[in-house]
N, C-alpha and C positions, 0 to 999 in steps of 0.2 A: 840449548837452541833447538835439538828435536825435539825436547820435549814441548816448549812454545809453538811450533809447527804441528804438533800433534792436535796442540787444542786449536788453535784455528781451525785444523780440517774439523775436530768435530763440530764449533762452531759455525764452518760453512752448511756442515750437515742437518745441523738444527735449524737453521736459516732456511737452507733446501727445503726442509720436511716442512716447513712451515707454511712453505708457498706450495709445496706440492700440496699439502691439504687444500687448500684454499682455491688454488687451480682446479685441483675434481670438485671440487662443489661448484664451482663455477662453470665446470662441464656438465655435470650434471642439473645444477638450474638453467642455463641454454638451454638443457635435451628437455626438461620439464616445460619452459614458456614457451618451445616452440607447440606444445599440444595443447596447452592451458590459457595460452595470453588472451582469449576473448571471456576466461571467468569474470565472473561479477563476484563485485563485495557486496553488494548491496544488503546481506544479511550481517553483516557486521557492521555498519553506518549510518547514519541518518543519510536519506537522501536529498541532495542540496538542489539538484537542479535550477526547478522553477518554486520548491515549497520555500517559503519567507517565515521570521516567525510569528508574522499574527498568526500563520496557520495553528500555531499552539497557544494562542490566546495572548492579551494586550501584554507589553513591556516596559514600562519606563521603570529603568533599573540603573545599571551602571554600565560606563565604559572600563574599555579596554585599552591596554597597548602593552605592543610584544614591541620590546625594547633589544637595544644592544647593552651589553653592562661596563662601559665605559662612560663616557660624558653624560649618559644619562640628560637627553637634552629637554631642556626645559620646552613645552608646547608654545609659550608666547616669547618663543627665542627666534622661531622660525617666521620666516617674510611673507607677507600674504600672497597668497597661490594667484595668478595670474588668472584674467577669465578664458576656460574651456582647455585643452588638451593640447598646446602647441610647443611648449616649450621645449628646449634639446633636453634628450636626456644626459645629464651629468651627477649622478647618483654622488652622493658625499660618502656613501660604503661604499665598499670594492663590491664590483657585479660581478657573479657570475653565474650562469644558466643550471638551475638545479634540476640532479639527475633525476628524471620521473618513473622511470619504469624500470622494476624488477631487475631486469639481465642487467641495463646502464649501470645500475647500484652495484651492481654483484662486481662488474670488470672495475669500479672501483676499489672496492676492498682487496680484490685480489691484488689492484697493484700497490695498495697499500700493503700488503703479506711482504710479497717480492722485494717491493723496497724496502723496507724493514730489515728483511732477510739480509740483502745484500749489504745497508747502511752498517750491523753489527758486524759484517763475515768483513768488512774492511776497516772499522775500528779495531779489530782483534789484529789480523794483519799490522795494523798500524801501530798498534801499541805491544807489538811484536818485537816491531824495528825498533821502537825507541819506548825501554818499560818504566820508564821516571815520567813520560809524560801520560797525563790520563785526561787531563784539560779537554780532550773533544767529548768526553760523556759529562753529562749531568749528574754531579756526586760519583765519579769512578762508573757509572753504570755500562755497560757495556751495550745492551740492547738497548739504551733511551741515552747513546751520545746527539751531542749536538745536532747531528744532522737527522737524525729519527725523532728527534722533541721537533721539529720543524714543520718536518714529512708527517707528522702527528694533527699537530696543529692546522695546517694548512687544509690536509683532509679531513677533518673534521667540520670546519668552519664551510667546507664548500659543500659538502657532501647535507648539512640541517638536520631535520628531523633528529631520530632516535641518537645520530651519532653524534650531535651537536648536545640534545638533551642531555646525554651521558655526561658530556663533561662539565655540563653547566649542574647536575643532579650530584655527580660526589665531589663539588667543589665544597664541601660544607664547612662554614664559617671555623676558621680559627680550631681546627678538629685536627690536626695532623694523624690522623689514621693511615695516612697512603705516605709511600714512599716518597720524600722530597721530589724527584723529577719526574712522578706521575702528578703529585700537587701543583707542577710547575704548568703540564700542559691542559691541567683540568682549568686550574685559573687563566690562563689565556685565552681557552675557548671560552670562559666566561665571559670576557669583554668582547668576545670576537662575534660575528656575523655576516657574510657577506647579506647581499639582495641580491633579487632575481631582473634580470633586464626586464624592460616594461613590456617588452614582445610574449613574455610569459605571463606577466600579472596582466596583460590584458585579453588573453585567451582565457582565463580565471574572470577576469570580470564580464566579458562575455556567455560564457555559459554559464554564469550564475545571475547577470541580472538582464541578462538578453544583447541582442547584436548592436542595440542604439543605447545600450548601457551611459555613451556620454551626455545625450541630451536631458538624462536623470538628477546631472549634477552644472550646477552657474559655473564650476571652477573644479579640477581636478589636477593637481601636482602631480607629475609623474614620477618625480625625482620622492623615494619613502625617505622619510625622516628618520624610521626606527625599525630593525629587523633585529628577528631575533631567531630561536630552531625552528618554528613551524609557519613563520609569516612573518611580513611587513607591513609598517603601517604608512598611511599618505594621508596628507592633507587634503581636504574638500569642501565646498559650499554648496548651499541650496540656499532655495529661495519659498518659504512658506508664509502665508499670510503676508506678503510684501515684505517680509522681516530676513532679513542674510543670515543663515545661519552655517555657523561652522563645525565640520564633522571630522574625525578619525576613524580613518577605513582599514581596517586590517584584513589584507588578502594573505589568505594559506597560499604556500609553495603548495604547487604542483603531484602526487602522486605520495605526499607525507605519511596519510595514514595507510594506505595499502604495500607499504616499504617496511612499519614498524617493524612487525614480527620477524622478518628478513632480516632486516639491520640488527638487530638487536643479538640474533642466533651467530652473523657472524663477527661482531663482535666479541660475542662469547667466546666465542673461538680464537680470535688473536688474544684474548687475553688470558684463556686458559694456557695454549699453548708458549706464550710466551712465561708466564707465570707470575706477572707483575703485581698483583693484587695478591692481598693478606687473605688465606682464605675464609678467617672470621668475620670478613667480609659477606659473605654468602652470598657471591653473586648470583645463582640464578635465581634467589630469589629477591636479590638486589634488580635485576632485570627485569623480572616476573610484576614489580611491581610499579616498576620507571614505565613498561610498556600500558600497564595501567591506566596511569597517568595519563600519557601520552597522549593514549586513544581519546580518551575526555576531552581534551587540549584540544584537541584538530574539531570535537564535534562543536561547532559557534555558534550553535541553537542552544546548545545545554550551557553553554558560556552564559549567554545570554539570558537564561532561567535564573542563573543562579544572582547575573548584578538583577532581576526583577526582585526576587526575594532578598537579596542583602537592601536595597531601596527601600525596601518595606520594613524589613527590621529598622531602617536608620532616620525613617522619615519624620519624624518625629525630633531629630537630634541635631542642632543646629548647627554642632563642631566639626559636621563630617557633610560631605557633596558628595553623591553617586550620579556620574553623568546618565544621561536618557538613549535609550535605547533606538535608534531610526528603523521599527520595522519592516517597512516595504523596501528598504536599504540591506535588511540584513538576512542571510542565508548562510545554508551549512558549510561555507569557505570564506562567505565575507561576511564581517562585523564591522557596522555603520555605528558611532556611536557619539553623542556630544564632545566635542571640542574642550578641552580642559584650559585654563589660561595661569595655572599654580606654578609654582617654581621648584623644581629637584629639589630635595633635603640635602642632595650634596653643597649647596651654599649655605647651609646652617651654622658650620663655623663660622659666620661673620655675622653671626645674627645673635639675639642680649641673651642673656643666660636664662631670664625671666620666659622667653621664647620657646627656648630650648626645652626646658621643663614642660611647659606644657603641652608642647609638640609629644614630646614622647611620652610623657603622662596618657595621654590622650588613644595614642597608639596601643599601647600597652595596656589599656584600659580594655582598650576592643578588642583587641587579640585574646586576653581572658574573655572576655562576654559571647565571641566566636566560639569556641569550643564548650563554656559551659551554659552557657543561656543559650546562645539560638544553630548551637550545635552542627552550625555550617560555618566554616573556614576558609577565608583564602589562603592558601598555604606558602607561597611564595614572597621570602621575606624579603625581597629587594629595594632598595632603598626607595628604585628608581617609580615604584607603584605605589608613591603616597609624593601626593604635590602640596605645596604649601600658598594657597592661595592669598595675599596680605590685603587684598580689598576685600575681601567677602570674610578673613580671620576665619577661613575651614580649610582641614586638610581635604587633599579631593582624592577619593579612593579610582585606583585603575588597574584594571590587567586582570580578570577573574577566572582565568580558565585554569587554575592550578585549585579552584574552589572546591572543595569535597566537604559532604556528610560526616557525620560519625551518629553509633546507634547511642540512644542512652545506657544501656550495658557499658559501653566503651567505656563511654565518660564519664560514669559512679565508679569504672575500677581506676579510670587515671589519676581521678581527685582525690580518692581513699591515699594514691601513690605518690601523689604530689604532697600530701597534707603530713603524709607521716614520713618524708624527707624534711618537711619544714619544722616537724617536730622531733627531728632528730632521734625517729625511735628505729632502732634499727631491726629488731624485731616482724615491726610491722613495716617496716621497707623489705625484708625478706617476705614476707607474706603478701602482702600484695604484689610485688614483683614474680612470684608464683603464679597469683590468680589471673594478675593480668598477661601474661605469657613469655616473658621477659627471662624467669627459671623454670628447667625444669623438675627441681628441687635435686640435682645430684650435683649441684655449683662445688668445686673447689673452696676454702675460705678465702684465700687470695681474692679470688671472683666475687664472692660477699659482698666482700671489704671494698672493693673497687667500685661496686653498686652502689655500697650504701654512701660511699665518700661522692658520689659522683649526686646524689639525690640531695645530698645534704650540703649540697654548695650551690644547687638549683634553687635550692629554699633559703637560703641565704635572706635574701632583701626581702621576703616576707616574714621573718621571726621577729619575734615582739622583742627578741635580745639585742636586735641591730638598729642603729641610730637611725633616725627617719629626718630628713628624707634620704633616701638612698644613693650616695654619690655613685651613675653606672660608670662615670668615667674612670674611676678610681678601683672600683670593682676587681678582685682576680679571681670572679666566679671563674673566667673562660681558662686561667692558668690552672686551676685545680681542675676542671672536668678534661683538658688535656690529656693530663696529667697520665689520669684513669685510663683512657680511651682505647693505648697500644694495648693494655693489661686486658680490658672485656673485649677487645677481637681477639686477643689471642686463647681466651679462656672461655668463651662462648659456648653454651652447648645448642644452644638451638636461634635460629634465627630469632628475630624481634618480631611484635606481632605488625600486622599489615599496616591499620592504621597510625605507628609509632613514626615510622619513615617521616610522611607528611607534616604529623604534627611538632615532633623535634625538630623538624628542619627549620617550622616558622616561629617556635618560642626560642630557639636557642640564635636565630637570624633576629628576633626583633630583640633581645639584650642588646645582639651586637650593633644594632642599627644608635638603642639609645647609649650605648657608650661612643661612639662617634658622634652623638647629639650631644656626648658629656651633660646629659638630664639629672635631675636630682629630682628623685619622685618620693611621697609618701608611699612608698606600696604596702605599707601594713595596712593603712585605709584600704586600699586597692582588694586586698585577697582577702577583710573584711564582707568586701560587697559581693563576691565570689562565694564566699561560705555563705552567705545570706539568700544570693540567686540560685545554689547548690539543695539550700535547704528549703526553700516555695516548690523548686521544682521535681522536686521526691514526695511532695503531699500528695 
């Protein structure tokens, strides 16, 4: 019994330390904003004010929408917006007023530390008193019982930005890397989001498209359809050439990008100090590259660049729709963008198989031709950013601000690394997992081994040994790369290179998307036409 008593105290003490860190930094970011709060970012941002993006030249390119990851709702599910701005607001997400400024954010996390602190220092207590029961932690956990996977959750979802992305960033598909009850609150932030009341989103659309913002638009829903870490989106119409036309506005939350680096630091800190993360994980530079990200995310001019050039790559291509861009609607907080009328692929189970296949045929077609033809990505593989339109028989692409480059360096070493996983040569899976930065040739064999099994189940459905077409439903690529996945964090010698993060996230997310399509694709044609496009564009 003392000795139970003994670990509680020290468990309160851990708990204590925890908070008292988090407390002085919070004292000292106070003593810092109270001298600094009139800095400007403006050397880190585009400036949104009044600049729109014709100011960077014409756009018809694509839309967007920042989504929640649950119902994934369909755009022609929602009821036509009423005319002009009267309606009560009853938001269909839970509202609540996101924190904007620095210190706000900061007496957040602190009280996230404390409660934390406190949530463990009384499950220890509790499972003092009675040690057969462990039922209030999630898997025996002590610091992630019940009542802290909550307090997790909850502050996450209300808090957006970087601390929302986190958990929506290592939810990665079917990867069990992370502890069971950290994978349990990362997947729930996934589906999660609150919105921001309309008192906020309309001080946002005010100094972004001026104080008469509403006489710009016939019709404006207050109530957003779809929120997700850095904004929400609302229904709208205009009236052009006497024609009604329907728009998706996605307004940023309030103070998102000037919070990243903040957020993100003290994050790192509850998570160091608490210890919950594999450190083959390499968070800071898991952090280092989520903030990245991030920042692109919030800029919706360069959103906006990138659906003009994806437009252009696809204009030509009749199976795929990239909405148009509204630019004297759009600036560096709000994206004005064509109205999409498609349907979520999450209704695709009830759709013929013949469907199915080509849906993801189709997908997966572009997702290779992203990285190795036109070398720009959208990297966000979620279901809920490809709609299936059945009058027009196109998928309609959306949501582009997770879109990133890569150099042609990159991509001659990924396809040298792709090609000889799919050739099963293990030799040159060590050797270009060298080159491209993946080893740094002092690997364990264990580690090798866990590479090379992990390359060579990648390559699967493109070896000429596997029957074609490829049943993904049937597939256990994703049980074999599992498999691997504990073994290279735990044997890691050097992080992965920058551009892998992104691009594994969206070929290892569009598998998983066509095994939920249950698709049956040729893809040896597929990585044919790939080695074909690999080989015009190295002359």
């Amino acid at each position: 019994m003392i000795r139970s008593i003994r670990f509680c105290v020290r468990v309160l003490d851990v708990s204590s330390g925890l908070s008292a860190i988090l407390i002085r930094s919070l004292r000292l970011q106070a003593k810092r904003h109270t001298t600094s709060q009139n800095r400007s970012y403006s050397d880190h941002r585009v400036e949104s004010g009044t600049k729109t993006i014709s100011d960077l030249g014409s756009s018809t390119g694509k839309g967007h929408r920042a989504t929640t990851r649950s119902e994934e709702p369909s755009y022609s599910d929602f009821k036509e917006p009423k005319p002009k701005v009267e309606e009560e607001f009853r938001a269909p997400l839970r509202s609540s007023r996101v924190p904007s400024s620095k210190l706000g954010r900061l007496f957040h996390y602190g009280g996230l530390a404390a409660g934390i602190g406190w949530g463990t220092a009384s499950e220890a207590i509790r499972r003092t008193a009675s040690p057969s029961d462990t039922n209030g932690g999630v898997d025996g956990s002590m610091f992630l019982n019940e009542t802290n996977v909550k307090r997790l959750v909850d502050k996450l979802t209300r808090m957006r930005g970087a601390a929302l992305k986190l958990g929506q960033f290592m939810s990665i598909q079917d990867a069990k890397i992370l502890p069971p009850q950290i994978e349990e609150i990362f997947l729930k932030v996934q589906t999660t989001a609150d919105s921001m009341p309309f008192s906020q989103t309309e001080s946002v659309l005010k100094k972004e498209l001026g104080n008469d913002w509403r006489g710009r638009f016939q019709s404006f829903s207050q109530v957003p359809f779809a929120a997700a870490s850095i904004g929400q989106v609302h229904r709208a119409t205009i009236e052009k050439h006497s024609e009604q036309i329907e728009l998706a506005i996605k307004v940023q939350f309030p103070g998102i990008f000037e919070s990243i680096t903040s957020d993100l630091s003290y994050l790192s800190l509850i998570a160091n100090s608490t210890r919950l993360l594999p450190s083959g994980l390499f968070l800071s530079k898991t952090l280092e590259v989520l903030g990245s990200e991030l920042k692109d995310e919030c800029d919706y001019l360069r959103e906006a660049r990138c659906m003009r050039r994806m437009g252009e790559f696809l204009k030509d291509d009749d199976r795929f729709e990239v909405p148009s861009v509204f630019e004297d609607l759009t600036t560096g907080l709000v994206l004005s963008a064509q109205f999409m009328h498609g349907k979520s692929l999450s209704a695709a189970p009830k759709w013929s198989q013949s469907l199915r296949n080509k849906i993801g045929h189709n997908i997966l077609e572009l997702s290779l031709r992203e990285i190795f033809e036109f070398r720009l990505m959208q990297t966000d593989p979620n279901w809920s950013n490809f709609l299936w339109n059945e009058k027009t028989q196109k998928i309609e692409l959306i949501d582009f601000g997770a879109t990133r480059e890569y150099s042609r360096e990159f991509v001659d070493k990924y396809f040298d690394l792709l090609k000889a996983g799919i050739e099963e040569d293990k030799e040159a899976c060590i050797e270009q997992s060298k080159r491209i930065g993946y080893f740094t040739g002092d690997e364990s064999d264990e580690m090798i081994e866990s590479q090379f099994k992990t390359l060579r189940a990648l390559g699967t459905p493109f070896r000429k040994s596997t029957p074609q077409p490829f049943d993904f439903k049937e597939q256990n690529i994703t049980d074999l790369v599992r498999a691997e996945i504990p073994h290279m964090v735990r044997l890691r010698l050097t992080s992965p290179p920058e551009e892998s993060y992104s691009l594994n996230r969206k070929l290892s997310g569009i598998f998983l998307l066509c095994s939920r399509l249950g698709s049956r694709i040729d893809c040896l044609e597929l990585i044919e036409k790939v080695y074909e496009i690999h080989k015009n564009s190295i002359r």
